[in-house]
N, C-alpha and C positions, 0 to 999 in steps of 0.2 A: 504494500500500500504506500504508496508518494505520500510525500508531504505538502501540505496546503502550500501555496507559492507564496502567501503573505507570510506564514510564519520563516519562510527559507528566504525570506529576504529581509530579515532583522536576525539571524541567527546569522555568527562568525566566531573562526574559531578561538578558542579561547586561550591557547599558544603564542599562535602570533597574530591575532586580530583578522587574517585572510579569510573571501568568504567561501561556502563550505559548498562542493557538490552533492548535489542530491542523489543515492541511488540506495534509496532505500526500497526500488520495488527490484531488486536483485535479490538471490535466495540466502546471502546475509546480508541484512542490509543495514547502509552503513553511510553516513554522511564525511565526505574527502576533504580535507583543508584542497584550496588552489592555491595557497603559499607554493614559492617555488621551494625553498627550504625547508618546507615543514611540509606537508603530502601527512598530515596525521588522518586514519580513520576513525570516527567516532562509530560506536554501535548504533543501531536504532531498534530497542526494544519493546514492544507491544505500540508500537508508532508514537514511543518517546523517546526523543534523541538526548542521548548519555554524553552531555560535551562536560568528562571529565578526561583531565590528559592521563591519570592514571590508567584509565578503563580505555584507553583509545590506541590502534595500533600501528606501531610501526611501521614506516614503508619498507616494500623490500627492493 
């Protein structure tokens, strides 16, 4: 399930302020920093996105 476009256009990441791609209708889904330095993945669980840098993962 996407997320509504108004809420994905005040959400950014919380690392380094970049704003975040959407692809939580992927079978993990998961909102992308567009930082060029940071590419953090945040989860998106039960269509609430978890922007904690703890819980978010590394690029590879």
């Amino acid at each position: 399930m996407a997320l509504e476009a108004g809420l994905l256009e005040i959400l950014a990441c919380p690392a380094c302020h970049s704003p975040l791609d959407d692809r939580s209708a992927a079978d993990s889904p998961e909102l992308v920093c567009t930082g060029d330095d940071c590419g953090l993945a945040y989860p998106v669980r039960d269509g609430i996105p978890v922007l904690l840098v703890d819980e978010a993962r590394r690029p590879t």
